[in-house]
N, C-alpha and C positions, 0 to 999 in steps of 0.2 A: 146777568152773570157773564165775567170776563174768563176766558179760554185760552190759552197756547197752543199752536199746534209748530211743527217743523214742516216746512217744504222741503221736497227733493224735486231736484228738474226742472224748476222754471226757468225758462231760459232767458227772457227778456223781459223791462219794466211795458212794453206798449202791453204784452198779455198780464201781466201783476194788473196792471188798469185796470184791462176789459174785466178781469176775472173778479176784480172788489167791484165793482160796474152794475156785474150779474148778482151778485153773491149780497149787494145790498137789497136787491129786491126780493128778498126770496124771504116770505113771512118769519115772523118771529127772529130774524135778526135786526140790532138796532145801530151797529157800524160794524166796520170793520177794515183793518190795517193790516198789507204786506210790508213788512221791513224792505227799506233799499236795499241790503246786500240778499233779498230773493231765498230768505233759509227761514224765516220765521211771519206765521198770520198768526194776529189777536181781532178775535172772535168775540164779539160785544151780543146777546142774544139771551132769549127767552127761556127759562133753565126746563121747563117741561117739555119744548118745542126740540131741545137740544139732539135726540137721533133721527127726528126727521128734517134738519139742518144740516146737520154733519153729513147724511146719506148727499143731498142736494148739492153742498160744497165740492165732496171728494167727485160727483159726477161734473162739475162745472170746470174745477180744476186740472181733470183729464180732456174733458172734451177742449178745451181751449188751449192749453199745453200739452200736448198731448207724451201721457208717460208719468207727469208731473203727480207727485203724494203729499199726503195730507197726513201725519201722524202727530197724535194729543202728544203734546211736550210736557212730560212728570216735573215737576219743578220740589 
């Protein structure tokens, strides 16, 4: 299952890295992609797996940017 979310706060591509880096090892995800311009992740991942992913994401994506959100983009 593909996902959208919006970033706020990221501040730089070397943590977008780290943070797809982590966020690929974290069970039940299968990729995933920060946009260049640092405002949008798509979430490739296991649909049952999917709140104890997001919990895991939103924690990887503060501790590494710290400040930085994670909110699902309604499309």
């Amino acid at each position: 299952m593909n996902r959208s979310y919006h970033v706020c706060a990221l501040s730089d591509q070397k943590k977008a890295r780290s943070i797809e880096k982590e966020i690929k090892k974290v069970d039940g995800v299968q990729d995933i992609r920060i946009s260049e311009d640092l405002k949008e992740m798509q979430i490739k991942m296991e649909y049952e797996k999917t709140p104890a992913v997001m919990e895991r994401v939103v924690n990887i994506c503060n501790r590494i940017s710290n400040g930085c959100e994670v909110k699902y983009k309604f499309t």
